[in-house]
C-alpha positions as CSV (number, residue, x, y, z in Angstrom):
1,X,1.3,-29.2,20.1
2,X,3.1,-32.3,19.4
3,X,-0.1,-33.7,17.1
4,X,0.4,-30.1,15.2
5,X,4.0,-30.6,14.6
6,X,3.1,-34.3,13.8
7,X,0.7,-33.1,11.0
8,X,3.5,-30.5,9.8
9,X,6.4,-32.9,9.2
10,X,4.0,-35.5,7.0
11,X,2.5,-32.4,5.2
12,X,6.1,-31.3,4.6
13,X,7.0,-35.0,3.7
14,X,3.9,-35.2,1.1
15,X,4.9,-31.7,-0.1
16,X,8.6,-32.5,-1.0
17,X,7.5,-36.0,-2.3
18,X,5.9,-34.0,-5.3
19,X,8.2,-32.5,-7.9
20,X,6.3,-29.2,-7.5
21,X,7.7,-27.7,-4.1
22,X,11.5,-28.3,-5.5
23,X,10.4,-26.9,-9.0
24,X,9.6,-23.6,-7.1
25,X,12.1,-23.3,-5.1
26,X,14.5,-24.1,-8.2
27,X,12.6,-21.6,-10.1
28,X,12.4,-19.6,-7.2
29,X,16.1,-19.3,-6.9
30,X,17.4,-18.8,-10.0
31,X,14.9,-15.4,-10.8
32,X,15.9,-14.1,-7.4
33,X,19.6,-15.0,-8.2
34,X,19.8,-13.1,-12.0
35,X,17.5,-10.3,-10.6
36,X,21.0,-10.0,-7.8
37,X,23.1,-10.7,-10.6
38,X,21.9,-8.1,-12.9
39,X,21.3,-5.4,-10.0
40,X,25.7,-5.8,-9.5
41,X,26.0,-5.6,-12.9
42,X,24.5,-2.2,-12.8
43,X,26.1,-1.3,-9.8
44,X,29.3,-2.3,-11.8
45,X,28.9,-0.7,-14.7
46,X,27.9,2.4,-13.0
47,X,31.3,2.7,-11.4
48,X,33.1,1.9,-14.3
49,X,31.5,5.0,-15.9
50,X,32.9,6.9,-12.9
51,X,29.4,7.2,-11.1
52,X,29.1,7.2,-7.6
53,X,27.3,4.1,-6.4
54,X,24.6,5.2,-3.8
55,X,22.4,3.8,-1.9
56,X,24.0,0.1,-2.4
57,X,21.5,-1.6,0.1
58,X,18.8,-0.1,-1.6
59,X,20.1,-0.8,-5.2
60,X,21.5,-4.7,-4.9
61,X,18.3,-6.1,-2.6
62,X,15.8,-3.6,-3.0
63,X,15.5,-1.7,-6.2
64,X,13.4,-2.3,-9.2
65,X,15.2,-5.8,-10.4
66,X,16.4,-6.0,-6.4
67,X,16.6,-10.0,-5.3
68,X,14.1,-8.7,-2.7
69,X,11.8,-6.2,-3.6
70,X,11.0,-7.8,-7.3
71,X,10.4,-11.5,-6.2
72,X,7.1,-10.4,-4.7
73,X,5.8,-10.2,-8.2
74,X,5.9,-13.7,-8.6
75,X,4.8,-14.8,-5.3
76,X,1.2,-14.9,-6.1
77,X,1.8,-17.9,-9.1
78,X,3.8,-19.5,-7.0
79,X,1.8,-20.1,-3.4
80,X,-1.2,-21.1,-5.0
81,X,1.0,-24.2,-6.8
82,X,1.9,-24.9,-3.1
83,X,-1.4,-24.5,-1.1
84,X,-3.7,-26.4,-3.7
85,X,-3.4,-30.2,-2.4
86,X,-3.1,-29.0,1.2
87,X,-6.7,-30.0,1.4
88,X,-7.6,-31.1,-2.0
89,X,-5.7,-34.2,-2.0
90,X,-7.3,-35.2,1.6
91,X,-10.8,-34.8,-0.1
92,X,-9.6,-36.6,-3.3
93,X,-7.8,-39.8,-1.5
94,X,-10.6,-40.1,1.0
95,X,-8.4,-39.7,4.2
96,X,-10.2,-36.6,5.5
97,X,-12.2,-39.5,6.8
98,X,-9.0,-41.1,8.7
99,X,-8.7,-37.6,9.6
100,X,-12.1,-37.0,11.1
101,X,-12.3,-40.3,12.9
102,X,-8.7,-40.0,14.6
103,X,-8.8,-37.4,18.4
104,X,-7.6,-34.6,16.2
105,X,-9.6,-31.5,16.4
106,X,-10.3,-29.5,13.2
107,X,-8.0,-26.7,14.6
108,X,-4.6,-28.7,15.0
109,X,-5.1,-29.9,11.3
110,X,-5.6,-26.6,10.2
111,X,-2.5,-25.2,12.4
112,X,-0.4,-28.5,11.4
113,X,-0.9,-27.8,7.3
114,X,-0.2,-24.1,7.9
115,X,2.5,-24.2,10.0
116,X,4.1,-26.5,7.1
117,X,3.5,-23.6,4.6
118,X,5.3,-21.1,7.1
119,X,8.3,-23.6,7.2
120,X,8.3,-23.7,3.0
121,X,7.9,-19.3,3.6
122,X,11.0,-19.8,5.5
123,X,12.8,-21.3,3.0
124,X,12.6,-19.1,1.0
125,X,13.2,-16.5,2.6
126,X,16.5,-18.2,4.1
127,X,17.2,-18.2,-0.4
128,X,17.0,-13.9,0.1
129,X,18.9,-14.2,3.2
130,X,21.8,-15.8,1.5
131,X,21.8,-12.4,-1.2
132,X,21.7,-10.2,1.7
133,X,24.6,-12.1,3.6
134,X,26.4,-11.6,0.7
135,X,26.4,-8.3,0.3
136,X,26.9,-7.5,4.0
137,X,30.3,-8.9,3.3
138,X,30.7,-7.4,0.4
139,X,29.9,-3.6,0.8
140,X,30.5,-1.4,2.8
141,X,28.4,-0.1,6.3
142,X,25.0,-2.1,4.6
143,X,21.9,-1.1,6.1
144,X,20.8,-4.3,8.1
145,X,17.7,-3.4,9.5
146,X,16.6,-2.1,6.3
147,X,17.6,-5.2,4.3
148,X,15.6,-7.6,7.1
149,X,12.9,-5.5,7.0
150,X,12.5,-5.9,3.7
151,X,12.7,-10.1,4.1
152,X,10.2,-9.6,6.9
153,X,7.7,-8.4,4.4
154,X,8.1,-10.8,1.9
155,X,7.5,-13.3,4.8
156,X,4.0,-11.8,5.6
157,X,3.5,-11.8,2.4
158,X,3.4,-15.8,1.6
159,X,2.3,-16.1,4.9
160,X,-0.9,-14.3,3.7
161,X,-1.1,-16.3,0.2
162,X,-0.6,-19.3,1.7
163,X,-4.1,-18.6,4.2
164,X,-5.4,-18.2,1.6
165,X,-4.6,-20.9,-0.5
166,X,-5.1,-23.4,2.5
167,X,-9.4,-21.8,2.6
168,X,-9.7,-22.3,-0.9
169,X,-8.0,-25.8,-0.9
170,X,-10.6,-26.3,2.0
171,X,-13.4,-25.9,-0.5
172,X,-12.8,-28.1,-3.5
173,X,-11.4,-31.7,-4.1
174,X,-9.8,-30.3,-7.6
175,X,-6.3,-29.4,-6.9
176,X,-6.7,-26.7,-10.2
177,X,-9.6,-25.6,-8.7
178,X,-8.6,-24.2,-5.7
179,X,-5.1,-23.0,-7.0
180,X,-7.5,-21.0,-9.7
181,X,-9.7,-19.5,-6.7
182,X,-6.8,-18.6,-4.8
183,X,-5.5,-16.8,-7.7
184,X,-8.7,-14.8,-8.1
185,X,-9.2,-14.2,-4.4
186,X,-5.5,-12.5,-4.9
187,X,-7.2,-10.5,-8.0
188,X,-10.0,-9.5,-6.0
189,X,-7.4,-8.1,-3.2
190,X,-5.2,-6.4,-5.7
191,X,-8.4,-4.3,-7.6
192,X,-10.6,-4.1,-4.9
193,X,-8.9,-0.5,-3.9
194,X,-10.2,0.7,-6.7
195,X,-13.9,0.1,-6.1
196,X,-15.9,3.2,-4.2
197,X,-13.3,5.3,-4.0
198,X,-15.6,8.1,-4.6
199,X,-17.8,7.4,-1.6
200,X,-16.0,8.3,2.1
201,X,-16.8,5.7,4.1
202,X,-16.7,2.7,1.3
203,X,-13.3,4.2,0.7
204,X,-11.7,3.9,3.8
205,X,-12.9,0.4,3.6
206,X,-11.8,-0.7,0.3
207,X,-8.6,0.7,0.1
208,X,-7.6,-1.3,3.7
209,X,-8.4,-4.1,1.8
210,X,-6.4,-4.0,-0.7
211,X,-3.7,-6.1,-0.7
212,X,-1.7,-4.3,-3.4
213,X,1.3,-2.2,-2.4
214,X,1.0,-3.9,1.4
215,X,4.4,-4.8,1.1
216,X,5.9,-1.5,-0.4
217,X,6.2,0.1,3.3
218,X,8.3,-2.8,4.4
219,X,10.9,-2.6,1.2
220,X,11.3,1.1,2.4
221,X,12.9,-0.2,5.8
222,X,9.3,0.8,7.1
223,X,7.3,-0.8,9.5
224,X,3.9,0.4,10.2
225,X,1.0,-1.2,13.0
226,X,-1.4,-0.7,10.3
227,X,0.6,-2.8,7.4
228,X,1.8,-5.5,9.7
229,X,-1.6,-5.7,11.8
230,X,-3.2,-6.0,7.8
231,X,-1.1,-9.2,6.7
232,X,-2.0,-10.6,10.5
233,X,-6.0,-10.1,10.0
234,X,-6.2,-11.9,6.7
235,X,-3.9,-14.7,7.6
236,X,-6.2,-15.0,10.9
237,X,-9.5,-14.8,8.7
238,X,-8.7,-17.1,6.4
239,X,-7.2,-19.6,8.9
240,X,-10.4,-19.2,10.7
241,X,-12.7,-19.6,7.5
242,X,-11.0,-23.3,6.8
243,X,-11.7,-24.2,10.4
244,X,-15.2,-22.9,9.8
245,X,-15.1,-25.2,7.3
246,X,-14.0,-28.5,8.4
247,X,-16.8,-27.5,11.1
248,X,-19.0,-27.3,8.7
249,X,-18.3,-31.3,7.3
250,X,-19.0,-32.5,11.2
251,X,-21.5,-30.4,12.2
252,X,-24.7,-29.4,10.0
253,X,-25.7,-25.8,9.9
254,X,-27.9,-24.1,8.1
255,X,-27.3,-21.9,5.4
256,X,-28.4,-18.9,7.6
257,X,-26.5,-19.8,10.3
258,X,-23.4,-20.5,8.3
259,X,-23.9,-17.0,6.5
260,X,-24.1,-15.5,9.7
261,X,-20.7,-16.8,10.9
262,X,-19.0,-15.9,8.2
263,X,-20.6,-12.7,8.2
264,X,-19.6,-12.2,11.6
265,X,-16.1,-12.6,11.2
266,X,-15.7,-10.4,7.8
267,X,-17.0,-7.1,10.1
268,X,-15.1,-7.6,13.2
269,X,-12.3,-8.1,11.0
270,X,-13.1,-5.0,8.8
271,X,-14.1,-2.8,12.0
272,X,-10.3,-3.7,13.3
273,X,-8.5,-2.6,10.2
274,X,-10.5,0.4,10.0
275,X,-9.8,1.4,13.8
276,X,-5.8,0.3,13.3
277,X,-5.4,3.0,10.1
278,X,-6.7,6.2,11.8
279,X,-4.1,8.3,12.2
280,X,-3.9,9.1,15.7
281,X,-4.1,4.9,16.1
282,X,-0.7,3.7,13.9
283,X,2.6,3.4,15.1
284,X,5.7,3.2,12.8
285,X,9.5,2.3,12.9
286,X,11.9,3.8,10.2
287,X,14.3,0.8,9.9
288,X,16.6,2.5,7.4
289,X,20.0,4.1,9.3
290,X,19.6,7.5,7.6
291,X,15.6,7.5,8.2
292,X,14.6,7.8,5.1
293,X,11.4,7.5,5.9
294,X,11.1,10.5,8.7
295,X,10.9,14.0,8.2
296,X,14.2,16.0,8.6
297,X,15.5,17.0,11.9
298,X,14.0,21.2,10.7
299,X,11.1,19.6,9.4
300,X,10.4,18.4,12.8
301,X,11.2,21.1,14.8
302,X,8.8,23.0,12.8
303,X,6.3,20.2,13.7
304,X,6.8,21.0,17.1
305,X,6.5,24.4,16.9
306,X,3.0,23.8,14.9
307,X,0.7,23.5,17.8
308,X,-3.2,23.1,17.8
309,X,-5.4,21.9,14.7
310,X,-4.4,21.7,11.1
311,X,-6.6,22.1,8.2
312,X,-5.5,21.2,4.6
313,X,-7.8,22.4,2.1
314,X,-7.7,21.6,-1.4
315,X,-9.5,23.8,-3.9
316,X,-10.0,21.9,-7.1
317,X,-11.0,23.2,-10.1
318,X,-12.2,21.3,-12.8
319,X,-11.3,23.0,-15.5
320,X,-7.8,23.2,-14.5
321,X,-5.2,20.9,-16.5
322,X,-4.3,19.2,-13.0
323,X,-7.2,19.0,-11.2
324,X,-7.6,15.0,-11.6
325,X,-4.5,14.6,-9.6
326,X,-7.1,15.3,-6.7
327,X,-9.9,13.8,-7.2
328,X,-12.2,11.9,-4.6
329,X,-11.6,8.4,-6.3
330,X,-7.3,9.5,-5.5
331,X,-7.8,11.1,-2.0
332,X,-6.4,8.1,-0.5
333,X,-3.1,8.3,-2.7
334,X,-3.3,12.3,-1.8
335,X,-3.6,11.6,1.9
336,X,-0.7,9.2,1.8
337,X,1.6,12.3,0.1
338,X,1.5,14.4,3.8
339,X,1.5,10.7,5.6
340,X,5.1,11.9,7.1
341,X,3.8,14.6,8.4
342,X,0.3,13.2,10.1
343,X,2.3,10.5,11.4
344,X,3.7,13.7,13.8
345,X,0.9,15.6,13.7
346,X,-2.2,13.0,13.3
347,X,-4.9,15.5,14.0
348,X,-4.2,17.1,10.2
349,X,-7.5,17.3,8.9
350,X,-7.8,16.9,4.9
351,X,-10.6,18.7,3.0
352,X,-11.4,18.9,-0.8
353,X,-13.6,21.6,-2.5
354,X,-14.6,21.1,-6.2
355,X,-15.3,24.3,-8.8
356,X,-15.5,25.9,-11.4
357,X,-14.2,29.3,-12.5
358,X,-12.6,31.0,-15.2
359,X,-8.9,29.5,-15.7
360,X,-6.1,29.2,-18.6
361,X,-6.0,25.8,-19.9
362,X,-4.8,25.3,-23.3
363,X,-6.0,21.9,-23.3
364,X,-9.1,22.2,-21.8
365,X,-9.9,25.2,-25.0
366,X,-9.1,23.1,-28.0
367,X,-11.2,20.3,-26.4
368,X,-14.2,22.2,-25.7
369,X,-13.7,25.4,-28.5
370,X,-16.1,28.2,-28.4
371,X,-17.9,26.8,-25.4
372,X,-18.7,28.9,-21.9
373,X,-17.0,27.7,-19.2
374,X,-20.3,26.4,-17.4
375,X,-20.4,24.3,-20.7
376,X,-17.5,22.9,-20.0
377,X,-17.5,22.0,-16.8
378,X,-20.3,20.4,-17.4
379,X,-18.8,18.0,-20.2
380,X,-15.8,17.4,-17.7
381,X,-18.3,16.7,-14.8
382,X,-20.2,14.4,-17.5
383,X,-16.8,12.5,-18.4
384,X,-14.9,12.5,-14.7
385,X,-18.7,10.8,-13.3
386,X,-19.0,13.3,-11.0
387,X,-21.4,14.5,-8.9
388,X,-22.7,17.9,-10.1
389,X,-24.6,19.2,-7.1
390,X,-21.0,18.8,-5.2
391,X,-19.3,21.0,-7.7
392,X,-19.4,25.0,-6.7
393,X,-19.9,27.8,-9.2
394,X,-18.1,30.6,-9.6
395,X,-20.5,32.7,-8.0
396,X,-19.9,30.3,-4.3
397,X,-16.2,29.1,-4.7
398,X,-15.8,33.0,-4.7
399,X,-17.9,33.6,-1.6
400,X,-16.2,31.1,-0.2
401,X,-12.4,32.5,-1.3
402,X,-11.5,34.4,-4.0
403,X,-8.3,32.5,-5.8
404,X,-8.6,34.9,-9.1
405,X,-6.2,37.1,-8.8
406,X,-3.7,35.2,-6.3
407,X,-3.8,32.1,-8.0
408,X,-5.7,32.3,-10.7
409,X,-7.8,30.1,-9.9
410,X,-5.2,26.5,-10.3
411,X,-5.9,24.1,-8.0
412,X,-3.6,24.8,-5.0
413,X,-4.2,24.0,-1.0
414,X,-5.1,26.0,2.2
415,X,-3.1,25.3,5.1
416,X,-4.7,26.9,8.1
417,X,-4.2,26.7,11.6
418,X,-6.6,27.1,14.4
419,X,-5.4,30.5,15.7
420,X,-6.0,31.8,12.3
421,X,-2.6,31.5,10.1
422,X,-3.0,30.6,6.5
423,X,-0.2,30.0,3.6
424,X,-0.9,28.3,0.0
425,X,0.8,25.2,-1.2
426,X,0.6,24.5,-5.0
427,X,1.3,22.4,-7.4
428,X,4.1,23.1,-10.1
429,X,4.1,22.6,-13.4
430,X,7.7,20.6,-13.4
431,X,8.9,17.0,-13.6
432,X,8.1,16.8,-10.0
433,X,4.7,18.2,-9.7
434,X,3.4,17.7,-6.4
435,X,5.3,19.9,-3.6
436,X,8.0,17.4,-1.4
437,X,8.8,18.0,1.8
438,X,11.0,21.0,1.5
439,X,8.1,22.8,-0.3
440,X,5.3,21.9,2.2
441,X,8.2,22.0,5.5
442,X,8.5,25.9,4.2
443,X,4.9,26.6,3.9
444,X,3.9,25.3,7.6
445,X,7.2,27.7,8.8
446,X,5.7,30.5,7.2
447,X,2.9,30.0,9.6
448,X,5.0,29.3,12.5
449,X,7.6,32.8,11.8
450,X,6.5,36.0,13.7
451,X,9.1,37.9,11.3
452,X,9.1,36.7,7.8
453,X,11.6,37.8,5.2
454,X,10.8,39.6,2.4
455,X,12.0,39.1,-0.5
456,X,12.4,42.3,-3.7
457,X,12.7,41.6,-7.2
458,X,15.0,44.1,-9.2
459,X,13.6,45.1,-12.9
460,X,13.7,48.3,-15.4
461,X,17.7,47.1,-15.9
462,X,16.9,44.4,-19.0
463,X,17.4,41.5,-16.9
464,X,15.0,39.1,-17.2
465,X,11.9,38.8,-16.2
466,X,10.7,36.8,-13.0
């Protein structure tokens, strides 16, 4: 341990020798300072007008131009800077051989030149701590554990780049170099939840990876096993990779073997994330003091009532103006819409069913004019990339359910229950389009009642229509 700290205090020594640790944290201080300084301004002006400031926590540290929340968008130019001589500059002065030759293993300089980047993490993190500090004694009743679970992500978050920056700077003598590859492993983490989203399995995978939006749970004052067990894996795989590494410069492998390693270590690491964000497997705190995050005490007690299996089935048709919204390459983002309620309630099962069948679009005729609707569906199949032999027509949707005349025929969802209870849930054509949780909190009660009420409309007396 005390060769590890040893290792840290010259790295930290090296790293504030060089103007370009107090650049960022200069830098790094004064964005985070007029992102606070224009959030109270808002605030300000807001009650000036005679507006009720809510939500102050939320608004000063954690809104769009929050000193929290929007700093992470510049995290990922600034760790690479940091990270790219942590092994670069050994390789490029020659000393990884003073290195190699002295009893220190390849671990403890690996641990020594990390835990040097999670001292600079804390650092700046003590810079947000100072905004929240601040406001605590500024405002009234702030929401602590919401404001440090906020700084908490942030922290996992550089603690991530700067893994990976340390593998890449493992790699190259040329400080650009590996500051460039850390900044397109970061571009590969960001997009890669995009890629096979149309195919199950790939999906599930892909879209853990992704590193994008990671840290969005924790500026909601949420903590879940699945996000914080995320930003633990890829600081321990890349930490791991630039041991692998320094192995590598001792001890001679072949390519094979090194392959194999590596290999290794990518699917234990994948088949751990996939287990950790199966529903029945995640665990979640709701920091915020009003538990934003939760469902509502009647949403819950309708939860409880909701025993046995749940099936969600959404019937998708094509030629509807919002059937995109569910598509297989956006099932993920669908899932996450009813994530309150399968974190009660994890055996919720999700299905999707794609058709086609007569439907009034506006849009979808003065695209296509004159043709049939099997014409069209075809040139939406065509342009969407979908898989026609998944798509039902008309004639099977409609032996399957007939939504015609209930419906008629939009894209809405089933919920069913085990012992046979079934309700729709739709979309709306509003500002808000997907149901909330008071739409979908009603539906599953409807399923749950034994006397439902009912509900007349009065006409023939030239009110309006319904």
């Amino acid at each position: 341990m005390k060769t590890i700290l040893k290792i840290t205090k010259n790295e930290l020594s090296t790293l504030f020798y060089s103007p370009i640790a107090w650049l960022i944290l200069i830098i790094f201080t004064f964005q985070s300072g007029m992102a606070y300084a224009e959030a109270w301004g808002d605030a300000l002006r807001s009650q000036a007008l005679g507006y009720t400031v809510i939500g102050a926590t939320r608004r000063l540290l954690l809104g769009w131009q929050g000193a929290i929340s929007s700093m992470q968008e510049h995290l990922f130019l600034y760790i690479p800077l940091l990270t790219m001589g942590l092994m670069s500059q050994e390789y490029n002065r020659g000393s990884i051989k003073l290195l190699y030759s002295s009893p220190i293993t390849n671990r403890q300089i690996i641990f020594g030149k990390y835990l040097s980047m999670i001292v600079y993490a804390l650092i700046l993190v003590a810079i947000l701590f100072v905004y929240y500090a601040f406001t605590a004694f500024t405002i009234k009743d702030i929401d602590s554990s919401f404001a440090l679970t906020a700084l908490l992500g942030i922290f996992l978050m550089i603690c991530a780049y700067a893994a990976i920056g340390l593998f890449m700077s493992s790699l190259t003598s040329y400080q650009v170099v590996a500051a460039v590859g850390t900044l397109a492993i970061l571009a590969v983490l960001n997009y890669i939840g995009n890629v096979g989203q149309e195919i199950p399995f790939v999906r599930d995978i892909t879209y853990w990876l992704s590193i994008s939006g990671r840290a969005d749970t924790f500026f909601k004052g949420l903590i879940t096993s699945e996000d914080l067990l995320y930003f633990l894996l890829v600081i321990i795989l890349f930490i791991i990779f630039s041991i692998l590494r320094l192995q590598s410069e001792r001890t001679k492998r072949t390519t094979s073997q090194s392959a194999l390693r590596y290999g290794g270590i990518i699917v234990v690491t994948l088949l751990i994330g996939y287990v950790s964000s199966r529903p029945a497997l995640r665990c979640y705190y709701d920091a915020t003091e009003m538990k934003d995050n939760t469902l509502t005490q009647n949403s819950l007690d309708v939860m409880e009532q909701l025993d046995g299996p749940l099936t969600i089935t959404s019937y998708v048709n094509i030629l509807d103006e919002d059937y995109f919204r569910v598509l297989p390459r956006y099932h993920n983002q669908d899932i996450e819409r009813f994530e309150k309620y399968i974190r009660f309630k994890p055996e919720i099962k999700m299905k999707y069913v794609l058709y086609y069948d007569t439907v009034k679009n506006d849009l979808l005729e003065q695209a296509y004019p004159g043709m049939t609707y099997e014409e069209k569906a075809r040139k939406v199949i065509e342009r969407q990339k979908l898989n026609p032999r998944k798509i039902l027509t008309p004639e099977k949707i409609r032996e399957r359910i007939d939504l015609r005349t209930t419906e008629g025929n939009r894209t809405v969802r089933l919920l069913e229950r085990e012992s046979g209870e079934k309700t729709f849930l739709r979309l709306y054509n509003d500002a808000t389009i997907h149901p909330t949780e008071s739409e979908i909190s009603a539906a599953l009660k409807r399923m749950v009642m034994t006397d439902l009420p009912t509900i007349g409309f009065l006409t023939g007396h030239g009110e309006r229509e319904t």
